[in-house]
C-alpha positions as CSV (number, residue, x, y, z in Angstrom):
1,X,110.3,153.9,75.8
2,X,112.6,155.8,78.2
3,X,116.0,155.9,76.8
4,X,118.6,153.9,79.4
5,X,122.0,154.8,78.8
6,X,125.5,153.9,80.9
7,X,128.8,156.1,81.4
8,X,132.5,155.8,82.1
9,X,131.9,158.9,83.9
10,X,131.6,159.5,87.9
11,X,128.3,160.3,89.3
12,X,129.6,163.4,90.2
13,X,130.7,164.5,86.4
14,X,127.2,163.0,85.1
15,X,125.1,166.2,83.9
16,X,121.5,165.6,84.3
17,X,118.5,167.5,85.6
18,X,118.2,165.3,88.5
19,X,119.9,163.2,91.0
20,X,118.1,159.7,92.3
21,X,119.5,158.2,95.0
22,X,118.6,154.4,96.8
23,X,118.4,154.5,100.4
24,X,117.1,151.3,102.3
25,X,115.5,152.3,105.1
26,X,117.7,155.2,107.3
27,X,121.0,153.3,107.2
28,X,121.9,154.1,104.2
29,X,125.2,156.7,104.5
30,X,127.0,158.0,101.3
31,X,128.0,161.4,100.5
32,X,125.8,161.7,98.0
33,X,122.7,161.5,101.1
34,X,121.8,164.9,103.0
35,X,121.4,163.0,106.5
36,X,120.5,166.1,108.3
37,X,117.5,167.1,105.7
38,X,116.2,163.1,106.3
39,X,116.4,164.1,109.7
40,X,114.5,166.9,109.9
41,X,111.7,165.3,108.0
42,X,111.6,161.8,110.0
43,X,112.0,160.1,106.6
44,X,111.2,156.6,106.5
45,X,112.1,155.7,103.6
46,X,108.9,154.7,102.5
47,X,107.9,156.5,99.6
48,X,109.8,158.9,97.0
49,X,111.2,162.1,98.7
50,X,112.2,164.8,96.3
51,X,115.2,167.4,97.7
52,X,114.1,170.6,95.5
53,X,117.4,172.3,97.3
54,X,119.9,169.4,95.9
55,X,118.0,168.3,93.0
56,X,117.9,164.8,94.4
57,X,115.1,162.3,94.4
58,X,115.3,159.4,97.4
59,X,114.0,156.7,96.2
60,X,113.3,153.9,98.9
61,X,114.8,150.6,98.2
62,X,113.8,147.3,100.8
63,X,117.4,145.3,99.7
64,X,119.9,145.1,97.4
65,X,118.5,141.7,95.9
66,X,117.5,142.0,92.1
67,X,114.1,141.9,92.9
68,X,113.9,145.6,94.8
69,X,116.4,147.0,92.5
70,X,114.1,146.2,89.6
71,X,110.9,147.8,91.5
72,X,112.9,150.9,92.9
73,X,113.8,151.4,89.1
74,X,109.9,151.8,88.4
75,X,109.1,153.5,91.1
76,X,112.0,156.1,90.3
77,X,109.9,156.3,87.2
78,X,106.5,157.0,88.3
79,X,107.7,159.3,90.7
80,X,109.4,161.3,88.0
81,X,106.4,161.4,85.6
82,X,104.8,164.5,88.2
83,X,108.4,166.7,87.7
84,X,109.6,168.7,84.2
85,X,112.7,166.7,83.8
86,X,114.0,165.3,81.1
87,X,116.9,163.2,82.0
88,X,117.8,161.9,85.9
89,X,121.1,159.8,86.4
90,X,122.2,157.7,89.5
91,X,125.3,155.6,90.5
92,X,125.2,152.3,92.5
93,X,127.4,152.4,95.6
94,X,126.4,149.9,98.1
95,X,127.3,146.8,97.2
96,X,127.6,143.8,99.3
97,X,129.3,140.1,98.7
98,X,125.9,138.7,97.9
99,X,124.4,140.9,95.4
100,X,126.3,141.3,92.0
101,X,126.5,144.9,91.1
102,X,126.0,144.0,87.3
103,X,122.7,142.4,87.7
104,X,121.5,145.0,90.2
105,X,122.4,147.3,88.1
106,X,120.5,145.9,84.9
107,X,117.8,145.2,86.7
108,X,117.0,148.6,88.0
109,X,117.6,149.5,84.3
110,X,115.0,147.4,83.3
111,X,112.6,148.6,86.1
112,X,113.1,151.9,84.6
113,X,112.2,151.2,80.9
114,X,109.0,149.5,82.0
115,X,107.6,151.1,84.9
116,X,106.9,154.1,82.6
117,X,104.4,151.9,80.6
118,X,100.8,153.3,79.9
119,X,98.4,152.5,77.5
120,X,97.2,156.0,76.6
121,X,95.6,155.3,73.2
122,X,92.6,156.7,73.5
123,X,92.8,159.3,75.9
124,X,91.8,162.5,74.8
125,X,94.3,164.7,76.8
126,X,97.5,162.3,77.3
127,X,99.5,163.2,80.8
128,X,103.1,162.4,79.3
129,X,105.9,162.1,81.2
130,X,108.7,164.9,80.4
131,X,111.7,162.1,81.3
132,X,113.9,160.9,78.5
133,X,116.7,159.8,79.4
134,X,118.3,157.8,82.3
135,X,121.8,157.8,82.6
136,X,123.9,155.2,84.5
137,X,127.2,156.2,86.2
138,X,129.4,152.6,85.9
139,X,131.9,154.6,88.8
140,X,132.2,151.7,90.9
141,X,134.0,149.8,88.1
142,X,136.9,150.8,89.2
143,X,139.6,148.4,89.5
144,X,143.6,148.2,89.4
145,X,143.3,147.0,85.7
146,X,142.0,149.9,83.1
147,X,141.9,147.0,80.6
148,X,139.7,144.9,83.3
149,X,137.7,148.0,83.9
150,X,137.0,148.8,80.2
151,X,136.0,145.3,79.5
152,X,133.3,145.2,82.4
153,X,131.9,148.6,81.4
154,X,131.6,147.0,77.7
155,X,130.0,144.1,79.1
156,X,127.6,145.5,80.7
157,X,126.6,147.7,77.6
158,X,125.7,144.9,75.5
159,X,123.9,143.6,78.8
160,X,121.8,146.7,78.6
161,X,121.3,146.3,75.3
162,X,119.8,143.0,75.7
163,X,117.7,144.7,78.8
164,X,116.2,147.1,75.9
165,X,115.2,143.9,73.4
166,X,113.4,142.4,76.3
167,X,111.4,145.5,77.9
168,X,110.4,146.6,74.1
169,X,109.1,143.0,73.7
170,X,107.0,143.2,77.3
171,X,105.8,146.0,75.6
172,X,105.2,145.0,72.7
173,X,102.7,142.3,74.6
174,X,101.4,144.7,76.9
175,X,99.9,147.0,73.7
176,X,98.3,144.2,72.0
177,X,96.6,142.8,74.9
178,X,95.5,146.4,75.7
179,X,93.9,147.1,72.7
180,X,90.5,146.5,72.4
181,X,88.4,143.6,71.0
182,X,87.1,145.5,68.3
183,X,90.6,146.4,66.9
184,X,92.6,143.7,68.0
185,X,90.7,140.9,66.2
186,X,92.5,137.5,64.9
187,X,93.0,139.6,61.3
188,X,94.8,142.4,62.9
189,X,96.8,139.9,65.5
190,X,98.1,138.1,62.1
191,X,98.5,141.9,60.3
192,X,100.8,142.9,63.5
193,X,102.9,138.9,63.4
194,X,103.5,139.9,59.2
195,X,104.7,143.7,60.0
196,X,106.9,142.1,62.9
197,X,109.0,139.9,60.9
198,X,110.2,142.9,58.4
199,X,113.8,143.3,58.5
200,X,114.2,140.4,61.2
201,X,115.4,136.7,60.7
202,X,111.4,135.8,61.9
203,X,109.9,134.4,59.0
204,X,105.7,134.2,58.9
205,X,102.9,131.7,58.1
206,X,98.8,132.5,58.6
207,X,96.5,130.0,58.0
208,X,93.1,131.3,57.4
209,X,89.5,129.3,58.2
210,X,89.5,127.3,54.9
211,X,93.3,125.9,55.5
212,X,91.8,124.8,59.5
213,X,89.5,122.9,57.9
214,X,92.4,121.4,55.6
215,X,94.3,120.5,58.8
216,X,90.7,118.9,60.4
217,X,91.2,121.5,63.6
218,X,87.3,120.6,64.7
219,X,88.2,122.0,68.4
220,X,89.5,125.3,67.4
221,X,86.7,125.8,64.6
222,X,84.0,124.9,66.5
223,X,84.9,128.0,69.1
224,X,85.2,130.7,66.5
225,X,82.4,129.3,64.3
226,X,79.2,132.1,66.2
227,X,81.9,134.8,65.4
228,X,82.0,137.1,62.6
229,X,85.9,137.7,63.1
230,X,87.4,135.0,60.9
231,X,89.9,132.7,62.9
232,X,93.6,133.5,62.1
233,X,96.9,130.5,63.4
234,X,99.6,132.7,63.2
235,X,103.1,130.9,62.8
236,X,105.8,132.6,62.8
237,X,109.4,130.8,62.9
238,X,113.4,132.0,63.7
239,X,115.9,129.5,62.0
240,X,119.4,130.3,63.0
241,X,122.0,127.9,60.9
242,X,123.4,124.7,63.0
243,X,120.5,125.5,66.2
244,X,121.5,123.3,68.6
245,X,117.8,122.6,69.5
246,X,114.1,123.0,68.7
247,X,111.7,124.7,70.4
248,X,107.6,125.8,69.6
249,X,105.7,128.0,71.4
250,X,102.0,128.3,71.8
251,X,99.9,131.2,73.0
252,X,96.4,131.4,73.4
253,X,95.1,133.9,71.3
254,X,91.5,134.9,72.0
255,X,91.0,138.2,71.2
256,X,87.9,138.5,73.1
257,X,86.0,135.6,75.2
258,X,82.1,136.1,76.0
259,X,81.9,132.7,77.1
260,X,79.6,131.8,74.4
261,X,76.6,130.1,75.0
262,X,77.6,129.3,78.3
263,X,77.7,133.3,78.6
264,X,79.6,134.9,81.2
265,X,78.5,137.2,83.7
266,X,78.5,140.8,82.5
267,X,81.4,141.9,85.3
268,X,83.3,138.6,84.0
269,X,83.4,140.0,80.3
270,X,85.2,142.9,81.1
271,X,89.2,142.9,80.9
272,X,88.1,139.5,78.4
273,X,90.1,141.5,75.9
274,X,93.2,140.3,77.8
275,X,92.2,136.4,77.1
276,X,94.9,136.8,74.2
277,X,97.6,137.2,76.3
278,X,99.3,133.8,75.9
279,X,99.4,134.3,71.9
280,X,100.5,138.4,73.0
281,X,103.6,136.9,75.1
282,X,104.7,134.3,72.0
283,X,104.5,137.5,69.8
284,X,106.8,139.3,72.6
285,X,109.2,136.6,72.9
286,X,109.7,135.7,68.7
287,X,110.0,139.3,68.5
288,X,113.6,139.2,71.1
289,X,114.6,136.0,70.0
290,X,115.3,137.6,66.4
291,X,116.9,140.5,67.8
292,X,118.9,138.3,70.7
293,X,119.9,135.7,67.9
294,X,120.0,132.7,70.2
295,X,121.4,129.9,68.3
296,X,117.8,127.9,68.6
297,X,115.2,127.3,65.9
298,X,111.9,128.6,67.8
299,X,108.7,128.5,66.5
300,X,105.5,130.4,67.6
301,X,101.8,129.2,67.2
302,X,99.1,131.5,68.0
303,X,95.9,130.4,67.9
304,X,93.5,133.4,67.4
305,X,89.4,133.6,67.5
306,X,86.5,135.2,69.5
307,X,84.3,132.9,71.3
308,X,81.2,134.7,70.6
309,X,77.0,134.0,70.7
310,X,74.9,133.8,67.7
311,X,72.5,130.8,65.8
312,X,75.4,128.6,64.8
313,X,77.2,128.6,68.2
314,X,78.5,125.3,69.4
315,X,76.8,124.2,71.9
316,X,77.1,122.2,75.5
317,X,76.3,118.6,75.0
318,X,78.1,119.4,71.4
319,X,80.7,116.1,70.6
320,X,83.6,117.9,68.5
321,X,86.6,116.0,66.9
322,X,90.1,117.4,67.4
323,X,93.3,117.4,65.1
324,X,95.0,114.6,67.1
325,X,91.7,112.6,65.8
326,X,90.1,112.7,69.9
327,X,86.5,113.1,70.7
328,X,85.7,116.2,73.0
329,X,82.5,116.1,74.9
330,X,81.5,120.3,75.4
331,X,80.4,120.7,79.3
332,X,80.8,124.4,79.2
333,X,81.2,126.9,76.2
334,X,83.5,129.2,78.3
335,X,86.0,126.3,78.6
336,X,87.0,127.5,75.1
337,X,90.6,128.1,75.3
338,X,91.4,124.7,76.2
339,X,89.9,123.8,72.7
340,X,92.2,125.6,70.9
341,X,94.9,124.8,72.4
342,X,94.7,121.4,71.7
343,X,94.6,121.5,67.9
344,X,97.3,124.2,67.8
345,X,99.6,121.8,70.1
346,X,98.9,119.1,67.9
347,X,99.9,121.3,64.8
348,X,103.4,122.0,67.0
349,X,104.1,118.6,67.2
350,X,104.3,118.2,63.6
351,X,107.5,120.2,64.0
352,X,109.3,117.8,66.0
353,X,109.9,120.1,68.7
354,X,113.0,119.4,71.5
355,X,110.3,121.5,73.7
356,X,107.1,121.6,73.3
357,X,105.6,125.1,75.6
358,X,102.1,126.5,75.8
359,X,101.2,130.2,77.3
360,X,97.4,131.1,78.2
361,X,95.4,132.5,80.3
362,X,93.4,129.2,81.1
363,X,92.2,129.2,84.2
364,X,90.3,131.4,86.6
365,X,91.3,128.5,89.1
366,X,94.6,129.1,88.9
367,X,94.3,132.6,90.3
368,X,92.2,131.5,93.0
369,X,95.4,128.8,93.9
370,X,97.9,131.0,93.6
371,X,97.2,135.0,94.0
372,X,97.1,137.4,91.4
373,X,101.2,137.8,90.9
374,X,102.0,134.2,89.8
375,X,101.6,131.8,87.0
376,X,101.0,128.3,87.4
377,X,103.7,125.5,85.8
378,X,102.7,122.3,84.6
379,X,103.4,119.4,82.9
380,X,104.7,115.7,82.9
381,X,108.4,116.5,83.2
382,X,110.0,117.2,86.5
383,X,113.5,118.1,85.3
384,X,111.9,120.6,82.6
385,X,109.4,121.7,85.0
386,X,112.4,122.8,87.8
387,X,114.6,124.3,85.1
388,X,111.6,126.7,83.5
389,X,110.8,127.6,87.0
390,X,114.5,128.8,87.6
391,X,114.8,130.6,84.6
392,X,111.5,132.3,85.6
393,X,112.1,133.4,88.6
394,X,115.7,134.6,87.2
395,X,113.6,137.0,85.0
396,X,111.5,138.6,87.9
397,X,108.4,136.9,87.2
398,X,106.9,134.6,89.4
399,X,105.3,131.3,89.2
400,X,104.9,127.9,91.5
401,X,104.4,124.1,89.9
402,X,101.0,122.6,90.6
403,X,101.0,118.6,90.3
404,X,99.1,116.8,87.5
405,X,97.9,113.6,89.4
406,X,96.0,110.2,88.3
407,X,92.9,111.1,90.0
408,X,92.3,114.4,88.7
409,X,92.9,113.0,85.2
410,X,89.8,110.8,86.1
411,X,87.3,114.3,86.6
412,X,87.7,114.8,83.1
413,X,86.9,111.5,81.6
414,X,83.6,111.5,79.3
415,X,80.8,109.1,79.1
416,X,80.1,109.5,75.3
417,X,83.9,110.8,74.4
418,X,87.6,110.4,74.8
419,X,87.5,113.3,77.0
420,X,84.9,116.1,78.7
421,X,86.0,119.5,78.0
422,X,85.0,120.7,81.8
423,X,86.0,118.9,85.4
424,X,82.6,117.1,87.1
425,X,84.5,118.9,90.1
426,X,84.8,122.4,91.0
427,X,88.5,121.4,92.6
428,X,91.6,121.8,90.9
429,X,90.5,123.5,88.3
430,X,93.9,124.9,86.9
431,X,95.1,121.1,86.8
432,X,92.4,119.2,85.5
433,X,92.7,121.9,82.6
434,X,96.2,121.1,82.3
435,X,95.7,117.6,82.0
436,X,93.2,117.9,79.8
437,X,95.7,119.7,77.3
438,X,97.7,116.5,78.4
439,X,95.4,114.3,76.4
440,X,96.8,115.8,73.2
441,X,100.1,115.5,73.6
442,X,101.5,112.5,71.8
443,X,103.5,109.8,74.0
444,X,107.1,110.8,72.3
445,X,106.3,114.5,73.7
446,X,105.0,114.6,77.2
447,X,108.4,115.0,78.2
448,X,109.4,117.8,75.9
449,X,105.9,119.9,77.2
450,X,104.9,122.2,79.4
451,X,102.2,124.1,80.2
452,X,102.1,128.0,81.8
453,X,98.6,129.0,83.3
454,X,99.4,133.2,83.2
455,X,95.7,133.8,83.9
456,X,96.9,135.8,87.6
457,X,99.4,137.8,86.4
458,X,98.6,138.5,83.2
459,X,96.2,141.6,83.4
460,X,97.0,144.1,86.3
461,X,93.9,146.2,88.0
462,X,96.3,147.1,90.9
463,X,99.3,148.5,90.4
464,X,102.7,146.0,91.6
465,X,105.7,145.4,91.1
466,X,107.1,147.2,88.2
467,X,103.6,146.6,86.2
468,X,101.0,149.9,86.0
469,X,97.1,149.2,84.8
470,X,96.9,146.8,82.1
471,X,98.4,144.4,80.4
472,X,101.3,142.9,82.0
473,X,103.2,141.7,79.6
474,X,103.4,137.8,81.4
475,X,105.1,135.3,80.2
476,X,107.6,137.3,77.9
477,X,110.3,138.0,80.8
478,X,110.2,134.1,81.7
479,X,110.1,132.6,78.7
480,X,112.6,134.8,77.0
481,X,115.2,133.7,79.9
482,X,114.3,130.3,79.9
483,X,115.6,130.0,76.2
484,X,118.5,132.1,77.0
485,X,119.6,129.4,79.2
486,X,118.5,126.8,77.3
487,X,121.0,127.9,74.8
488,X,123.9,128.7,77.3
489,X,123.6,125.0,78.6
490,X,123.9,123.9,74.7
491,X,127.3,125.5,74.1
């Protein structure tokens, strides 16, 4: 990962084999900006501009909001991946009263670390990029106070340091949901959570098929049952002393998703790898919280199984029986995830969580509510649902609450069980999934959950925002800032 460093030093003094400067649109003036060479060339400011006389890059920029700082830092990135240089600095100048320089600053730094992101595994001749190093100038620190000025500069340090935990964790997602199905099984997702937790305060629990079947988890069973890849719960935990508060994770962890019996369209298989990036993000997120040491316990379930084909499949029309002890009629095979979530949530309720959060890539409805960029927040709480949203959107990553409501619930009701595993409408799909997660959360704890649909956002076949090809790494941004905050509010 590119190396992001900051410096007392002017912009000026910075040595470096390249110079990237921020201009939005053509008003931008500083001295560092050859007007007249703009000039000459009509620049826009639409696209990267190199100035091979001044060693400069232009790099456009649409505001000084966090937002286009953070995507100007990856597109500084990309841009630089076709040049031979191997570090590039730049200095923040224009400020204004609404946009804290600090949090521009860091979020362009973050930009930077992931925008470089490819997954390049398995290519045969790798293009990598010659950039190693980008160096901050913190020049517009200055103030009458050297004291005041020293302090800010150390701040903001540790703030980058903190900026490094979380894009290595985004990372850290965005491999494992890359790899492919025949690598990244439940074993090796369970291998990967046991080599995490060396050297870290994470501690690590797997419980294998025979222990499922100890803990009656008949939903989550009956999916991985046609598959030759043994199901894996991964659960790893972080236990500070005093926490001031509980929290469990869930991810949904399948590692590949044919749609079993109720077999998916060949087109609709591929990028199934990515249907394990719920349980990817939860491994992202314990992986910060250890190194952030947040003064919460936090706990993270990852269910992980293929839903696969084969003789001893379970089947539509099937009746299975959960771990909260509920009947599930089976409509559709491919509504698998759903399954396994509901045993793993009822396992995380065992551990008395203060919040209760689930991550998976549930719906394809979801998508088709709310575009490709944003993750769908639900749940029972209104007060937890407003505060994860905020935290959310704080981290970059977007997402919109969709309503659970009484009538929905009734699509999912079941003739011959508690509850149908599919809606008898194709309408609100992304909900009636939630609520159907609802139906195995106890009373004490439908107040304490929520659920994130990351089924848009999660794997990227067009390039935006400050996420290349792949796996996007969703979920680990938001949820890492929402328990940020939910320790600063417990201090």
């Amino acid at each position: 990962m590119l190396k992001v460093s900051a410096h007392k030093e002017s912009f000026a003094q910075l040595k470096a084999d390249v110079a990237v400067v921020l201009i939005i649109k053509k008003k931008t003036k500083h001295k560092w900006i050859d007007q007249e060479f703009l000039r000459a060339l009509d620049y826009q400011a639409k696209s990267p501009l190199y100035h091979q006389q001044a060693k400069t890059l232009y790099i456009p920029l649409e505001s000084l909001d966090v937002d286009s700082m953070r995507e100007a830092g990856a597109t500084t990135i990309k841009a630089l991946k076709s040049y031979p240089f191997k570090s590039a600095k730049i200095g923040f100048y224009a400020q204004d009263s609404k946009h804290n320089s600090d949090a521009t600053m860091l979020a362009y730094a973050l930009g930077a670390m992931l925008g470089g992101y490819s997954f390049d595994k398995f290519l045969s001749k790798k293009q990598p990029s010659a950039l190693r190093e980008m160096l901050i100038s913190l020049e517009s620190y200055t103030t009458d106070s050297a004291s005041a000025t020293k302090e800010r500069a150390q701040h903001f340090s540790k703030q980058l340091d903190e900026m490094k935990i979380i894009a290595h964790s985004v990372n850290i997602a965005r491999d494992l949901v890359n790899t492919p199905p025949q690598i990244a099984t439940p074993k090796y997702l369970a291998s990967y959570a046991q080599e995490l937790v060396k050297d870290t305060a994470l501690s690590c629990k797997i419980l294998k098929k025979q222990e499922l079947k100890k803990q009656k988890m008949g939903a989550y069973l009956a999916v991985a049952k046609a598959s030759s890849k043994s199901p894996r719960l991964i659960h790893l935990s972080y236990k500070p002393k005093n926490p001031k508060k509980k929290v469990v994770l869930v991810g949904k962890g399948l590692t590949y998703d044919s749609g079993g019996l109720s077999l998916k369209p060949s087109d609709y298989m591929v990028t199934m790898k990515a249907d394990k990036s719920g349980g990817c993000a939860v491994l992202g997120i314990m992986n910060a919280v250890a190194k952030l040491e947040l003064d919460i316990e936090i706990h993270g379930i990852i269910g992980a199984c293929e839903n696969m084909i084969g003789g001893n499949a379970y089947k539509p029309d099937d009746v299975l029986i959960s771990r909260e002890g509920k009947s599930i009629e089976i409509g559709n095979t491919d509504a698998e995830g759903r399954l396994v979530l509901a045993d793993c949530l009822s396992y995380a309720q065992d551990l008395e969580p203060d919040v209760l959060i689930d991550f998976a890539t549930l719906t394809g409805a979801c998508v088709v509510g709310l575009g490709e960029y944003t993750s769908g927040v639900m749940g029972y709480n209104q007060k937890l649902q407003l505060d994860f949203t905020q935290s959310a959107l704080d981290s970059g990553e977007l997402v919109a609450i969709l309503p659970f409501n009484r009538h929905i619930k009734k699509l999912i009701e079941s003739k011959i069980a508690d509850v149908s595993n599919v809606s008898s409408s194709r309408y609100g799909g992304a909900i009636s999934a939630g609520m159907f997660l609802g139906e195995f959360i106890r009373e004490s704890y439908k107040d304490k959950w929520l659920h994130i649909d990351i089924a848009g956002p999660a794997f990227v076949t067009k390039e935006w925002d400050i996420n290349p090809y792949g796996a996007s790494g969703a979920g680990v941004r938001m949820g890492i800032q929402f328990l940020s905050d939910l320790s600063q509010r417990n201090k």
